[in-house]
C-alpha positions in Angstrom: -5.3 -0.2 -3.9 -7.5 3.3 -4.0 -10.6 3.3 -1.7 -13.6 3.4 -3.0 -17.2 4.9 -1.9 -18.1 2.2 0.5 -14.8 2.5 2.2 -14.9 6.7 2.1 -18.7 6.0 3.3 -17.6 3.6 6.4 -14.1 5.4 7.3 -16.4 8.9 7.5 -19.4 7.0 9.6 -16.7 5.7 12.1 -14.6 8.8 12.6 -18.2 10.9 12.9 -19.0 8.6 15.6 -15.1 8.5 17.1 -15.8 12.3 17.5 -19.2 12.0 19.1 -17.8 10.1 21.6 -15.3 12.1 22.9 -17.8 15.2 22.4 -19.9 13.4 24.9 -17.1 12.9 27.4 -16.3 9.3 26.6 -13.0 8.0 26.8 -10.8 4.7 26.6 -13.2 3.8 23.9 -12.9 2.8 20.1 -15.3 2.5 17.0 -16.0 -0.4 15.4 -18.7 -2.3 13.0 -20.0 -5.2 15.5 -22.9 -7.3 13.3 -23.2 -4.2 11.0 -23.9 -1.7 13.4 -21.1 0.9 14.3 -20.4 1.0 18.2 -18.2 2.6 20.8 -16.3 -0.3 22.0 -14.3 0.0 25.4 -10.7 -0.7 25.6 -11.5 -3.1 28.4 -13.5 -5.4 26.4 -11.0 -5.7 23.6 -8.4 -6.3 25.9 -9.8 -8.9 27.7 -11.9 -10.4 24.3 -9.0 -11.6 23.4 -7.2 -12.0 19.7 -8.9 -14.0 16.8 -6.3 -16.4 14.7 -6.5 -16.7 11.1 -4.6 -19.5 9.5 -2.3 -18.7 6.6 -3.5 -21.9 4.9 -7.3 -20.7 5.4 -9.8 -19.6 2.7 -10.5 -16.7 4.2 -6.4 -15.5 4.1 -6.4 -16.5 0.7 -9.4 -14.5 -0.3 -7.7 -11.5 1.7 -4.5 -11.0 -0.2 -6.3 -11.7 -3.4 -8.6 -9.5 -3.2 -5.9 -6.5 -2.5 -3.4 -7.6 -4.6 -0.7 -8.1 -2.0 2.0 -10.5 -2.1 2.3 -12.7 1.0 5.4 -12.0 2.9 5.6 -15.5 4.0 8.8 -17.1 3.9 9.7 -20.3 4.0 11.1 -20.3 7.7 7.8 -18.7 8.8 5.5 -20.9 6.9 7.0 -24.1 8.6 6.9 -22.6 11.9 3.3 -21.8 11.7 2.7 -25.0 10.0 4.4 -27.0 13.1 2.0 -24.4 15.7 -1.0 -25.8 13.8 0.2 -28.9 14.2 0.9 -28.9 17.9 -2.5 -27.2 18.3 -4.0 -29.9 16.8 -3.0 -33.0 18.3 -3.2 -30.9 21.8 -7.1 -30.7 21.0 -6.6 -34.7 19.6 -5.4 -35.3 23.6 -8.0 -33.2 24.8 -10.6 -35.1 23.4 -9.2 -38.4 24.7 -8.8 -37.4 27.9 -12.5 -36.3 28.2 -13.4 -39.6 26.6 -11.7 -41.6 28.8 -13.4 -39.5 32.1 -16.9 -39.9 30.4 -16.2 -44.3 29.8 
């Protein structure tokens, strides 16, 4: 899929600001959009933010590869592993729950 002006737009506003940056004698830092505003994120605070998860059965994944025409290169075998991790996850928060019930009664 081509790029179109609001991607030329926001790839040329975050490489402008990549290149301040380092002008300015920053380093170990990226760019980013946080809550619409483009920032110069430190490496240190991705690395210790963590990684978001997106379900491959969610709304949001489905809207993704829709909206850029890409097939889903999930097979079979990865699909039921994911779908078993979601369904550990989820009766690991089920336990969870009950165990802080039961220290609450």
């Amino acid at each position: 899929m081509a790029a179109n002006a609001t991607d030329t737009l926001m790839c040329t506003t975050l490489s402008r600001d990549a290149v301040h940056g380092a002008m300015y004698g920053f380093t170990d830092f990226s760019v980013g959009t946080v809550r619409n505003t483009n920032c110069l994120i430190p490496v240190s605070v991705m690395i210790d933010g963590g990684c978001n998860k997106v379900s491959i059965k969610s709304r949001a994944w489905n809207s993704l590869i829709t909206l850029n025409d890409q097939p889903t290169f999930v097979n079979a075998e990865f699909k039921e592993a994911a779908i078993q991790k979601i369904k550990e996850a989820e009766e690991k928060q089920i336990s969870d729950m009950e165990s802080i019930l039961v220290k609450i009664k």
